[in-house]
N, C-alpha and C positions, 0 to 999 in steps of 0.2 A: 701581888699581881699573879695569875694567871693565865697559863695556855692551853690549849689542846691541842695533842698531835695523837692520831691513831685512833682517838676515842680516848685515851688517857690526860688527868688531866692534869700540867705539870705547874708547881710553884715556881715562879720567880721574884725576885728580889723587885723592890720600886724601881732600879734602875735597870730590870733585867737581864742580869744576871742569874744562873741558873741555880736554885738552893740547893737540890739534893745532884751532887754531882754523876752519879749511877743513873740516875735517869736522861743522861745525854744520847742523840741519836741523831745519824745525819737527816733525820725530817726535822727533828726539834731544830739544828740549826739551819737549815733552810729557814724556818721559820724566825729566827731569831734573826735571822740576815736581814728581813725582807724588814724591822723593826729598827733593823739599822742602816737601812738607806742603801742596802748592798741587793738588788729585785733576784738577781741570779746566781749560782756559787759558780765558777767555772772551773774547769780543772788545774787554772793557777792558784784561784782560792783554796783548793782543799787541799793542793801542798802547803801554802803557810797552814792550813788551819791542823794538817797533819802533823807535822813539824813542831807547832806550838802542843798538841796532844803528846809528842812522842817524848819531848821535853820533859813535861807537866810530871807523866807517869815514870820518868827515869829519874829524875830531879827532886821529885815532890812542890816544887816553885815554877810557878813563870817565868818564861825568859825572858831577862830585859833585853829593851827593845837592842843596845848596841851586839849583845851576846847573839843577839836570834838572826842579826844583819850577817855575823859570821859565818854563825852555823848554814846560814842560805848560800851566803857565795860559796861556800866550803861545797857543797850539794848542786847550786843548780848555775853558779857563775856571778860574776857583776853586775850584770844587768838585771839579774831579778833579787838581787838580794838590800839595794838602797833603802834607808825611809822613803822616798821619795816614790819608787815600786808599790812598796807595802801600802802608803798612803792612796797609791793611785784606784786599789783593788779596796781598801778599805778605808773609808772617809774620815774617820776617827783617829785611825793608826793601831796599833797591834796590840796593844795594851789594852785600849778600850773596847775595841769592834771584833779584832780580829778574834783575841783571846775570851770573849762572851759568846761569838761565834759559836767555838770551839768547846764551849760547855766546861772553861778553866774557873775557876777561883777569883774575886774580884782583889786585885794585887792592892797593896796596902797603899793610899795614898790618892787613889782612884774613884773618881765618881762615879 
């Protein structure tokens, strides 16, 4: 499957997911949001999508979802760190939506 953003045009996987991870940009996921039922990113979105980025590249791994609930309360408090948060901003939940969003690696076990 592919996209175009910018005039370039990027691979992704059948479930879209991003193949070449260097080619991630916040238009690509704009665009990959709007694929997964997310029309707008708002600046709560692009702290988890931040947060899962900043993970990704210090870790080399995805954060699971109870690790990445921490790390949010740890950063922004209780009320925005639940599944139930995450779920509300991203339909799918953080693993699937948020972390494709984000131009992460499709984590092992994932559709």
């Amino acid at each position: 499957m592919q996209t175009e953003v910018n005039g370039q045009t990027i691979q992704l996987s059948e479930a879209g997911w991003l193949e070449n991870l260097e080619e991630w940009s916040e238009d690509l996921a704009a665009k990959i949001a709007v694929n997964e039922q997310v029309p707008e990113l708002s600046p709560e979105h692009w702290d988890i999508i931040t947060m899962a980025r900043e993970h990704f590249n210090e870790y080399g791994v995805v954060a699971e979802p109870r690790v990445f609930s921490k790390m949010m309360k740890k950063k922004f408090g209780a009320d925005r760190s639940s599944q139930k948060y995450i779920y509300s901003l991203f339909p799918t939940g953080l693993i699937k939506c948020a972390n494709k969003i984000a131009g992460l690696p499709r984590p092992k076990g994932c559709s």
